[in-house]
C-alpha positions in Angstrom: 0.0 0.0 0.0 0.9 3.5 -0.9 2.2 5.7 2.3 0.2 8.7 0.7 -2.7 7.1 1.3 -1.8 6.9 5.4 -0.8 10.3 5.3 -2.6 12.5 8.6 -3.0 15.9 6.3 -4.6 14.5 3.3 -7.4 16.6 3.8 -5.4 19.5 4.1 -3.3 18.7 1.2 -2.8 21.5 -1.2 -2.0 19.3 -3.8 -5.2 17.2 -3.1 -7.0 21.1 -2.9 -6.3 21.7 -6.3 -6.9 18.3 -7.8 -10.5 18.8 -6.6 -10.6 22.2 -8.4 -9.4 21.0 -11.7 -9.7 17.1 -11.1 -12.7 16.1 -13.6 -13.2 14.4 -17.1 -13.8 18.3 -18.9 -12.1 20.7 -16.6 -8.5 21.0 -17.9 -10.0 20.4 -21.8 -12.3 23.9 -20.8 -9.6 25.7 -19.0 -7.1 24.9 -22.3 -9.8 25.6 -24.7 -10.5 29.2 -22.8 -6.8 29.9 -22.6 -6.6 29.7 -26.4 -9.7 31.6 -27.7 -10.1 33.9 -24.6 -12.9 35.1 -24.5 -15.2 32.6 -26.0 -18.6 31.7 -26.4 -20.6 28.8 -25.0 -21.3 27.7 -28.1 -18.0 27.8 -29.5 -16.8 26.4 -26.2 -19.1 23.0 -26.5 -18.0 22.6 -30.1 -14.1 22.6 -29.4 -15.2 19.9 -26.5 -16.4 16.9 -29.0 -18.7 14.6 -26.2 -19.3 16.5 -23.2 -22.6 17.4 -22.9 -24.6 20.5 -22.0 -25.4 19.7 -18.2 -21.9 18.4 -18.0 -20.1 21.5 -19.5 -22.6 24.3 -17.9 -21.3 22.0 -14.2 -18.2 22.5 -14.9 -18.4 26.3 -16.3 -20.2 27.1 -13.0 -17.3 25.2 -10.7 -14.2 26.9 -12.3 -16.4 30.1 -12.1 -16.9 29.3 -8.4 -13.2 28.9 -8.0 -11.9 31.7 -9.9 -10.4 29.7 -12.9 -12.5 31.4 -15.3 -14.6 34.8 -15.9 -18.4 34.8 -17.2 -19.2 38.0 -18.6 -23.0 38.1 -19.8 -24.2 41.3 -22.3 -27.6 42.5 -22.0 -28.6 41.3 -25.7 -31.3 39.7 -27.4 -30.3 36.6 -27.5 -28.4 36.8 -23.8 -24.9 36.9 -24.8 -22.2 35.0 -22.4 -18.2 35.3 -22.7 -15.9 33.3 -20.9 -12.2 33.9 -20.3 -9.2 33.0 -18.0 -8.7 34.9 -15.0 -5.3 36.1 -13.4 -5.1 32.8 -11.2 -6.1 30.7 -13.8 -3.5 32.3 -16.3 -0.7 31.1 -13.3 -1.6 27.5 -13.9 -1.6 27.2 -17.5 2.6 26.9 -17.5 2.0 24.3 -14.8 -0.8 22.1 -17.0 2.0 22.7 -20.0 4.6 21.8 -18.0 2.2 18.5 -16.9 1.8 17.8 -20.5 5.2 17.3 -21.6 5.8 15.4 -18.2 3.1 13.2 -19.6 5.1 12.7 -23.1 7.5 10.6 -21.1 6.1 8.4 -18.7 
């Protein structure tokens, strides 16, 4: 067995913490997808995301907006229009997800 999984402060992890934010089948494909067309459109958004589905994406758009990740800007239009982009602290973990990514080329 693991020793992580003994470890007292496992709730308290910071590493756990932001696993929890960003953990999740669609989060880091929205948060990538967002960094690269910032701001973009819900609709633009679900397309670039081939599978996820409407509740699951609108779930996840509220989360990361809960967290901070990302920024929903609605215009008073007719129809509604709705903008997403990064934020500041979500802009501090894209070299971390990049940096994740080319880990991941080599295991």
């Amino acid at each position: 067995m693991n020793a992580h999984y003994d470890c007292p402060c496992l709730e308290k992890c910071p590493l756990n913490r932001a696993m929890d934010i960003i953990g999740g089948k669609w989060k880091i494909q929205i948060l990538c997808s967002i960094d690269k067309e910032s701001p973009i459109r819900y609709n633009q958004l679900r397309r670039k995301l081939d599978g996820v589905s409407n509740t699951v994406l609108a779930k996840a758009l509220k989360e990361l907006e809960r967290d901070g990740l990302i920024e929903r800007k609605e215009y008073s239009e007719v129809p509604i229009r709705v903008e997403y982009s990064i934020t500041n602290k979500s802009a501090s973990l894209m070299p971390i997800l990049e940096d994740l990514s080319k880990w991941g080329e080599y295991i």
